[in-house]
N, C-alpha and C positions, 0 to 999 in steps of 0.2 A: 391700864390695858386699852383703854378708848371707849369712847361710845360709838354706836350704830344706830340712825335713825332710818326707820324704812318706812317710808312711805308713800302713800297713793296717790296717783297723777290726777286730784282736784287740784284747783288754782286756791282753794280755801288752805287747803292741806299743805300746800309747797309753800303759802305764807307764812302761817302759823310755826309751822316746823325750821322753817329758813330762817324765822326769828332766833326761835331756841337754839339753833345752832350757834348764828353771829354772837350772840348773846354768852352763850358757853364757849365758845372759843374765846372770847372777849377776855373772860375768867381765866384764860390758861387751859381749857379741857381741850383734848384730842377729841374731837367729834368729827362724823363723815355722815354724811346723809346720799341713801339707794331711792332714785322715787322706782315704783313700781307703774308701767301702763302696759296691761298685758289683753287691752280690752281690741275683741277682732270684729266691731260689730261696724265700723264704719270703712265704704268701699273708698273714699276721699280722705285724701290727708287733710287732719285739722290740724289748726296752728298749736290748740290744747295741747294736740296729741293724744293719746289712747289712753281712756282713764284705769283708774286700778280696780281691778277685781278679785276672785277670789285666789287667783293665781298668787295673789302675795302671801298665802298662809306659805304657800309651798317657799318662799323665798326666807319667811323666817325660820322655816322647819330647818333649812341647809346653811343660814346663818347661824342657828342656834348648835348645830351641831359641830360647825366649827370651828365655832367659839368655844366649845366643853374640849377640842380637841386641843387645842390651846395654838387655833391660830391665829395672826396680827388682824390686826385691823385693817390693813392693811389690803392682805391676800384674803379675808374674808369679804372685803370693799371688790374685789377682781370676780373671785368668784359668784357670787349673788346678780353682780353686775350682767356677766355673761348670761346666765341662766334666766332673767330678768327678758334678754333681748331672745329666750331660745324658746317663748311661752306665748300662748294666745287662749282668749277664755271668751264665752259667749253665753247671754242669759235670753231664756224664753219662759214667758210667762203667760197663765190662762187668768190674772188678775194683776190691778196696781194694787200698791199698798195703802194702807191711811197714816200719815203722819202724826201722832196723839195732838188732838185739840185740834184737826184739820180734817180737810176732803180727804178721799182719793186723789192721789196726782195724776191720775188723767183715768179716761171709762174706755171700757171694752165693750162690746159684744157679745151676748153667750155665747156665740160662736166664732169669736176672737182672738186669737194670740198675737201677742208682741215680741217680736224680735228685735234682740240686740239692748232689751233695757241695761241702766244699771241699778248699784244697789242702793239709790237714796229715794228711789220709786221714780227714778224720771222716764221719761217713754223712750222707745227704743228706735230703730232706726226702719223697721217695716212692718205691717199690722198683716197678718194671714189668716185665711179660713183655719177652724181646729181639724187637725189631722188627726190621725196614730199614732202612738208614741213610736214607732220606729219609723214613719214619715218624717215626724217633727227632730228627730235625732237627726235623721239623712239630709233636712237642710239642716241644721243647724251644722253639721258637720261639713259639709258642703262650705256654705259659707264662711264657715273658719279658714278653709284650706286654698279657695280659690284664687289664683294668681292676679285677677283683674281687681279681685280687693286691695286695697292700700296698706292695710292694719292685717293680712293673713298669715298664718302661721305655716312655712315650708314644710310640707312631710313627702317624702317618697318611700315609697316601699322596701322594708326592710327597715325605718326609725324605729327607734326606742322610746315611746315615751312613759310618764308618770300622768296617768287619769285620774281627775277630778269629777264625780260627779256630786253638784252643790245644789243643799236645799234651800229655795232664797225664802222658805220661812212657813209655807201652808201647807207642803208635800205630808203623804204619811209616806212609810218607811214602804210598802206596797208598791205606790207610785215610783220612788224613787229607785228602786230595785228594779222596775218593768224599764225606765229609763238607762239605767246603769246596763241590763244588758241589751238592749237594742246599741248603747255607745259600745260596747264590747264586740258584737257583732260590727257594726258600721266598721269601725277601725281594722279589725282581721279582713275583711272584705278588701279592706284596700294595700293587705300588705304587709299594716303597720303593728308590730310586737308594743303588746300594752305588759312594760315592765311590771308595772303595781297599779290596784284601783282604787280609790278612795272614793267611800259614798256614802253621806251624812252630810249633818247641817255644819256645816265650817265659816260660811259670811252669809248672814241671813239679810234679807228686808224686810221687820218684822214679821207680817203674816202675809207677803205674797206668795199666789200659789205659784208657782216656778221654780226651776231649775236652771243652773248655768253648767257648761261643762268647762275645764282647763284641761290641756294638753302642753304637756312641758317636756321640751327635747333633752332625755337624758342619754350618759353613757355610764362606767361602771361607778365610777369616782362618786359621778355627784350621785349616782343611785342607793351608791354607799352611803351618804349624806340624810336620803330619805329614808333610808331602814334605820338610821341610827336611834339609840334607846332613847328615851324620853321620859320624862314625868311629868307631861301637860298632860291634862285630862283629857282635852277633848280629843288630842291625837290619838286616831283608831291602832287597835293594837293589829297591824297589817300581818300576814305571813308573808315571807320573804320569798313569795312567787309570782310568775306573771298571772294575769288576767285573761281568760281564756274562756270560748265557749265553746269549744270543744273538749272533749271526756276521755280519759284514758279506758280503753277498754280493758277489765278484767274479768277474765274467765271464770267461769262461775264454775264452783268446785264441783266434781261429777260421782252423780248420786250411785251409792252403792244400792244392786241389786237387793230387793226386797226379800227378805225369807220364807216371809209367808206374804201370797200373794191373796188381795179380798174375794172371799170364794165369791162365786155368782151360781145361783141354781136354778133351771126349770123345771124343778118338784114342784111340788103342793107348797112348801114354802117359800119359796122366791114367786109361783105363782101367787101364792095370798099376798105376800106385800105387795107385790105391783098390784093388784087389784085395788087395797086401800090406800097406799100413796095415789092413786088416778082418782078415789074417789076422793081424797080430802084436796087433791087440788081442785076438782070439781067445783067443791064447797068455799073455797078461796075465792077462786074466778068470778062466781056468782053473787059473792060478799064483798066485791072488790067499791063497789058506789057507797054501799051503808057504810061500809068501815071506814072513806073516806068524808062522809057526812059527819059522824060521831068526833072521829077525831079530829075537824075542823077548831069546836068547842075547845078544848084544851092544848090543839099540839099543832102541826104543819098540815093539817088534812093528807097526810098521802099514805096511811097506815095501810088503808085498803090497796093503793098503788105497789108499797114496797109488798105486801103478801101475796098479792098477782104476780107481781117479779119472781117471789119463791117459785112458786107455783111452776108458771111456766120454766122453770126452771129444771123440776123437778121432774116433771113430765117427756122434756126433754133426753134427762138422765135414763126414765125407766124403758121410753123408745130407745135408748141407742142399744143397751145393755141388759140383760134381765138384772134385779136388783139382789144384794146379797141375802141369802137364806138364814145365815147366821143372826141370831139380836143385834148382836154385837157391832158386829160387822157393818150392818145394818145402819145403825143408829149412829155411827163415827161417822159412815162414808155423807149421813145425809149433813151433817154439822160439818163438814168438810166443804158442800156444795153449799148450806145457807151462809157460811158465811164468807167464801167468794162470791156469790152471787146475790143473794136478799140486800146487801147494806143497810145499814142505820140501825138504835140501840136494839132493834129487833133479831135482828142478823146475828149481833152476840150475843143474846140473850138464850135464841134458841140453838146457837151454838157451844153455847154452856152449858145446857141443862141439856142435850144431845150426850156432849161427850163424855160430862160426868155418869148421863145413866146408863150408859153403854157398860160400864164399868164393872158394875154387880152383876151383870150379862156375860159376863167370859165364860166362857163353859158353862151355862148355867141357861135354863129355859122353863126351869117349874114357875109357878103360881107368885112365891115368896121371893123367888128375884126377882119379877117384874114389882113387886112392891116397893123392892130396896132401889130397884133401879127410879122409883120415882124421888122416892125418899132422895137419895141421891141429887137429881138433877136439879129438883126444888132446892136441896141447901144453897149450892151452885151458885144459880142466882140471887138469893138471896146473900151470900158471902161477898158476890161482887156486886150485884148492882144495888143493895144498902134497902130494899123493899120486904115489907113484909106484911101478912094480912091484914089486912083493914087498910091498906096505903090507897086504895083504889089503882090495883096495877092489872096485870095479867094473873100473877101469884096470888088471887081472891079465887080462881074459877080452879087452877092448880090446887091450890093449899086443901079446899073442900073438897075436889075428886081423890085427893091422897090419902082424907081420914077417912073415906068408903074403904078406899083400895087396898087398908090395912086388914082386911075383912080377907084378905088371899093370901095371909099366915094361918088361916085357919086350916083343919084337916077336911079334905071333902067339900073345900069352897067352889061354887059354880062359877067360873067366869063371864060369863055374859050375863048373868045375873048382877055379879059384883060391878060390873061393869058398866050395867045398865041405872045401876043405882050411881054409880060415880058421875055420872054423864049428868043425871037428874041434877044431883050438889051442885056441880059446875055453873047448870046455866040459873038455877037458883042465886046461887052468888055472884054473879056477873051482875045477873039484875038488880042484886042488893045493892053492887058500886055507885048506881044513879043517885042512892045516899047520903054517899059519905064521903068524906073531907078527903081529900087528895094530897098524901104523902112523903110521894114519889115522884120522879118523872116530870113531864113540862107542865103537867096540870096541876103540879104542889105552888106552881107563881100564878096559878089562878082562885080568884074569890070563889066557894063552895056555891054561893047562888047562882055563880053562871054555868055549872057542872048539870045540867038539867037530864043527862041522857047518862045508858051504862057507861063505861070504862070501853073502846076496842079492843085494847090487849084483853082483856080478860072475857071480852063479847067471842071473840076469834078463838083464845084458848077451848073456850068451853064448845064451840064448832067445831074445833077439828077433833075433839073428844067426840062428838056426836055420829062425826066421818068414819072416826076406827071403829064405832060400835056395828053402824048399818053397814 
């Protein structure tokens, strides 16, 4: 069937390879050699010519495929050839590489980029201040296209091409995505339909941190060529659509009318809740510096910041609207609002143990549902977020206010008694967590000796315990 040497426009490469050729045809073998120079980073024609870059993956991808189709050597020499001359690719980089056992091939700037390297770490063709990634895309793109370059690649609006975006070796996948679409935007801005995108590492420089793009002028044929199936690994497994940054809009399916709607009342009971929802945010707002102090110790310090967030949140809600009269009601709509609005493991947390204790509240207001209703939203948390007492969590100052508040299955139990006693447990055990070994949460990756203060979560629980009593 013949051989296919493809190879990249160094004068090392077209020796070495030009040997093996002479050499094998010498023997009797059918051999043809493709050089590949699809490099667009010099404005002057060199007598080199345009070295090879990562554009030549693309050239074996549509050799290999039709060669499985079972074409000559021949029409596969015509084809590659052409698409060879329909490609241009550009490398920018924020570092040179080190050759093992060697320097850097050349130094930057911190505030340096190289344009036009290739990929054996040699220096490129212009050095610029660091932009933006979609500045540094817009020249790079720019310069690809420009007709006063010597080595540019022709596009006008309305081409088809096949987008390369190449990691030359230090990028993470973050970088190269922020890249990949600012090239995605660039390109529609001027027109040009991005058939397919390609973006990962394909021809690296070992660990330079850079990117090069290729743009390959395709039509159906050879795009046929590039979706063709594969079993090289590192070929991404693409879907067979264009590249786009634009979004199909779909309609968002349209919500059926609610059957029961959340009562709201200005009785005695939508008055008593706004009165202790205003005073436990009170309690929040005022709490907002120490609970960020405490949690400094073990977590992000902004425990106090996200429960100010609740808060004012909350506050908000009970100004617009009197809040629902029902428990129920009640205790859903607030786990509704923390956890659009609070963020972070706190936000689910007390949007857990909201909704599950809502629960045992459905029709139901005696003494012994609010027990079950704790009973409840303790399990809650504990089923999903994996804590339980003694972890030094919030569920220390919970867990004790709950073995009080079983005291309200009794016959003739006093509520604000019982309550008064729960509050007590609460901040008792909060205080105890200054103790003890941290189980849960971001303070289980810290050493117990540096734990010197209570627990927040469980400082806060037992406060807003203190807020529903007064």
């Amino acid at each position: 069937a013949g051989t296919l040497l493809i190879v990249k426009n160094y004068t090392g490469d077209r020796l070495n390879f030009g040997l093996a050729l002479e050499r094998a045809r010498a023997e009797g073998a059918d051999v043809q050699m493709v050089v590949v120079g699809d490099d667009s980073a010099f404005t002057t024609q060199k007598k080199a010519g345009r070295r090879g870059l990562c554009g030549t993956v693309l050239i074996h991808k549509v050799a290999g495929a039709l060669a499985e189709a079972g074409a000559s050597l021949s029409e596969i020499v015509k084809t590659v050839s052409a698409a060879a001359k329909a490609m241009g690719t550009l490398g920018l980089s924020l570092s040179p590489c080190s050759v093992p056992g060697s320097k850097p091939t050349f130094q930057l700037a911190h505030d340096e980029m190289e344009l036009g390297l290739g990929i054996h770490g040699e220096a490129g063709v212009r050095r610029m201040k660091v932009v933006s990634a979609d500045e540094a895309v817009e020249t790079m793109l720019t310069h690809m296209t420009d007709p006063s370059n010597a080595s540019h690649l022709s596009l006008s609006p309305g081409s088809s091409v096949v987008l390369v975006v190449n990691n030359l070796g230090g990028l993470s996948y973050l970088e190269l995505g922020i890249v990949a679409g600012a090239a995605v935007r660039g390109l529609e801005s001027r027109g040009i339909h991005i058939a397919r995108a390609l973006v990962g590492s394909f021809m690296t420089a070992l660990e330079m941190a850079g990117v090069s793009l290729t743009l390959m002028l395709v039509d159906d044929e050879l795009l046929g060529l590039i979706d063709a199936k594969t079993t090289a690994m590192a070929w991404p497994s693409l879907a067979a659509a264009p590249a786009t940054s634009r979004r199909e809009e779909v309609p968002a399916p349209k919500e059926e009318l609610q059957t029961v709607q959340p009562a709201t009342s200005t009785g005695p009971g939508g008055q008593r809740a706004q009165l202790v929802l205003e005073h436990v945010c009170s309690t929040l707002l005022a709490m907002e510096d120490k609970l960020n102090e405490l949690d400094r110790a073990a977590g992000d310090g902004d425990c106090g910041h996200t429960h100010a967030r609740a808060a004012r949140a909350i506050q908000e809600w009970v100004h617009a609207r009197p809040p629902p009269a029902a428990p129920a009601q009640l205790l859903s709509a607030l786990a509704d609002l923390l956890l659009e609005e609070m963020g972070g493991s706190s936000g689910v947390l007390y949007g857990l143990f909201l909704t599950a204790a809502a629960q045992p509240l459905h029709n139901r207001s005696d003494l012994p549902a609010w027990a079950d209703a704790m009973d409840a939203g303790i399990e809650a948390m504990q089923r999903y977020g994996g804590a339980a007492p003694g972890d030094r969590t919030m569920l220390d100052s919970l867990c004790a206010a709950r073995e009080v508040l079983q005291a309200l299955r009794t016959p003739g139990a006093k509520l604000l008694q019982v309550l008064a006693t729960a509050v007590q447990s609460a901040e008792a055990a909060a205080e105890a967590t200054r103790h003890m070994e941290a189980g849960a949460g971001r303070a289980s990756y810290i050493s117990s000796a540096q734990l010197l203060q209570p627990d927040p979560g469980a400082v806060v629980a037992a406060a807003v315990l203190r807020a529903v009593l007064e």
